[in-house]
Steps between C-alpha positions, in 0.01 A plus 500: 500500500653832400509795730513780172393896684204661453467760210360742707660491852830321424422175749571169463183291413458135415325403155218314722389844649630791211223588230545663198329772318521590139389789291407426146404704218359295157640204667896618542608507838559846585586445895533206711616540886517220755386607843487325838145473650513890751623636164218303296267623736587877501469465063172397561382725717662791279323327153178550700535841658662622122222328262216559721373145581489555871233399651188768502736738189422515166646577188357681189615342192364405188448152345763608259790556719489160643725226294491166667713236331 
């Protein structure tokens, strides 16, 4: 089991407990970082707060503007 660090805080995580999240744009990879779960856990919480899907927010956007692969 490899103990590679964290993308975001510089820590040593093991592959059992890292996760990875990529960014990709017409299917090339534009981003990929590997995060232990606190880190994980704080992206989360900022995808929510930043793209409005907190609980009791909403966002106005148009059917348009959403792409879904």
């Amino acid at each position: 089991m490899t103990e590679d660090p964290c993308d975001d805080c510089g820590e040593p995580v093991s592959d059992a407990l890292s996760r990875t999240v990529q960014l990709a744009v017409d299917r090339t990879q534009i981003d990929a970082q590997r995060l232990c779960p606190d880190c994980f856990a704080d992206w989360i919480d900022r995808y929510q707060h930043e793209m409005g899907t907190d609980e009791g927010s909403s966002v106005d956007i148009d059917d348009d503007d959403i792409i879904v692969d």
